[in-house]
RONUNU-373303 format. One record per residue (C-alpha): x, y, z; residue number from 1; residue in three letters. Coordinates in steps of 0.2 Angstrom, whole numbers, m for minus. Layout:
# RONUNU-373303
+-------+-------+-------+-----+------+
:    px :    py :    pz :  nr : rest :
+-------+-------+-------+-----+------+
:     X :     Y :     Z : NUM :  ALA :
...
+-------+-------+-------+-----+------+
# end
This chain:
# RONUNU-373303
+-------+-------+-------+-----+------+
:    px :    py :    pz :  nr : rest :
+-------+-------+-------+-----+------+
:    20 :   m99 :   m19 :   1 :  UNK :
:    11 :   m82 :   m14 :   2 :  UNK :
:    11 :   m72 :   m29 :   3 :  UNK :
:    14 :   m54 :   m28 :   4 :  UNK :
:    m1 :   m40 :   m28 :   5 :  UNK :
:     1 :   m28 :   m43 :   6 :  UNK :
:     3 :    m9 :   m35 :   7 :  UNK :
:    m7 :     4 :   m45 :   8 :  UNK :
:   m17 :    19 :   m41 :   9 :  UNK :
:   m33 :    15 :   m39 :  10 :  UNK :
:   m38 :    31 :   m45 :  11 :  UNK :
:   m30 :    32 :   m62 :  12 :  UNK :
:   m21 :    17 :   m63 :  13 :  UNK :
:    m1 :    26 :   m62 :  14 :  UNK :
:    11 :    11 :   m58 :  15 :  UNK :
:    26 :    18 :   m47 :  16 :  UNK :
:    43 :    12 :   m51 :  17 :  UNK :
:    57 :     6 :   m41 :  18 :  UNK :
:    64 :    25 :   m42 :  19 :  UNK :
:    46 :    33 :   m36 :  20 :  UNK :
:    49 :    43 :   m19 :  21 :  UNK :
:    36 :    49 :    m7 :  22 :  UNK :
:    43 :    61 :     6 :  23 :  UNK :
:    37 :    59 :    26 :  24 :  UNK :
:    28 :    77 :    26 :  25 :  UNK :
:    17 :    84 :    39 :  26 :  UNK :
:    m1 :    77 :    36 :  27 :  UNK :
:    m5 :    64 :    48 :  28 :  UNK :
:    m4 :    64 :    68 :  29 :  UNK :
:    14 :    56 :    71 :  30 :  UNK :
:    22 :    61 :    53 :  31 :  UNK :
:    34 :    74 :    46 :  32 :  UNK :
:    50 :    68 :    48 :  33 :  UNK :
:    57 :    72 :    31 :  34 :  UNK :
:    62 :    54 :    25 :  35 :  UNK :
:    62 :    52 :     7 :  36 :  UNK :
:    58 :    33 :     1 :  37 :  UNK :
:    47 :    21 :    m8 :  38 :  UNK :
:    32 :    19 :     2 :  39 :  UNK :
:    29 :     3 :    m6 :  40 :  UNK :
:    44 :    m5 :    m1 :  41 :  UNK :
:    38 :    m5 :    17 :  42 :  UNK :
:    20 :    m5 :    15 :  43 :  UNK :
:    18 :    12 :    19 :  44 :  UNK :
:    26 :    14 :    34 :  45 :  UNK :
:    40 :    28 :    36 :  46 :  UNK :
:    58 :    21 :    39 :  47 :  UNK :
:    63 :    37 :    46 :  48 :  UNK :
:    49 :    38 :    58 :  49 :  UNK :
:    41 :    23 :    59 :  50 :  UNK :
:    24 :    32 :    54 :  51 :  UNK :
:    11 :    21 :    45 :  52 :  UNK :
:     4 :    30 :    31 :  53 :  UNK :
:   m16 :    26 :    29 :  54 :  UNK :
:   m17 :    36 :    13 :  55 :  UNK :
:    m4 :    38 :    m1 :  56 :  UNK :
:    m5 :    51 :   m14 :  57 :  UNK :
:    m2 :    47 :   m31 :  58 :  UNK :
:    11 :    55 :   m39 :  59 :  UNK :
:     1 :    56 :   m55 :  60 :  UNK :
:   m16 :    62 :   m53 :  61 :  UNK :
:   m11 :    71 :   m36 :  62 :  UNK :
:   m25 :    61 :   m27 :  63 :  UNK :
:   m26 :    53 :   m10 :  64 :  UNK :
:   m33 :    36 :    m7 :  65 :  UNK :
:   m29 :    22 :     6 :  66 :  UNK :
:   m15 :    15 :     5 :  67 :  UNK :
:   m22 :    m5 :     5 :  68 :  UNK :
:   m30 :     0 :   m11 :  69 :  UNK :
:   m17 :     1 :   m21 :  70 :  UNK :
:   m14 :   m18 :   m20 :  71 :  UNK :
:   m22 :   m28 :   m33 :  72 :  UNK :
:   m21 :   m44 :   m29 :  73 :  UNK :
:   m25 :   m61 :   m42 :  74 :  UNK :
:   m40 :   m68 :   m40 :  75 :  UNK :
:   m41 :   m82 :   m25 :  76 :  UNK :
:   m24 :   m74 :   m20 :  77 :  UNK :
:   m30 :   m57 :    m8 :  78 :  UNK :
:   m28 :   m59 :     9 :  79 :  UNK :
:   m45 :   m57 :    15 :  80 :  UNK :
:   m48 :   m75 :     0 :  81 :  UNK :
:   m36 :   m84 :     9 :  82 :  UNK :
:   m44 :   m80 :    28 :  83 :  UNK :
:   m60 :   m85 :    19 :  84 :  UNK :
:   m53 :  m101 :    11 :  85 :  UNK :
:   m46 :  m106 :    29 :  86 :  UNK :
:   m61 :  m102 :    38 :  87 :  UNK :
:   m71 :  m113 :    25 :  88 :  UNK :
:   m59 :  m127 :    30 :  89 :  UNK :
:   m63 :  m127 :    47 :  90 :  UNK :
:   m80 :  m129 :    45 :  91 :  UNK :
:   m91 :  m145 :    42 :  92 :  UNK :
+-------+-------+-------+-----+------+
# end
């Protein structure tokens, strides 16, 4: 079973809760539609809009940084571990 990446800031280390809201503001080509949700529920896509969002600010520290750094995943368990591992498979 795939475990779950822990979601924190990777500035500051802020851990959003289930009730954390982001809001689809005018700040990226494509965005602004107003929809208020959890951008981590859909991996930083809009549900409004359908607007993927490349950054997320935290709502702690105020900062902006990708939004794929905010996952932490185990060790041997990142996706990019898992590409490795297969391609290691494959070759002899």
């Amino acid at each position: 079973m795939e475990r779950q990446p822990h979601i924190h800031c990777p500035l500051c280390a802020w851990e959003p809760g289930a009730s954390a809201r982001w809001v689809c503001a005018p700040g990226e080509p494509g965005s602004g539609c107003g929809t208020r949700w959890n951008t981590f529920w859909t991996a930083g896509c809009c549900p409004g809009c359908g607007h993927f969002w490349a950054k997320t600010q935290c709502l702690a520290c105020k900062q902006s940084s990708p939004h794929e750094d905010w996952y932490h995943y185990p060790p041997g368990d990142a996706p990019v571990d898992r590409v490795e591992e297969a391609l290691e498979v494959g070759v002899e």
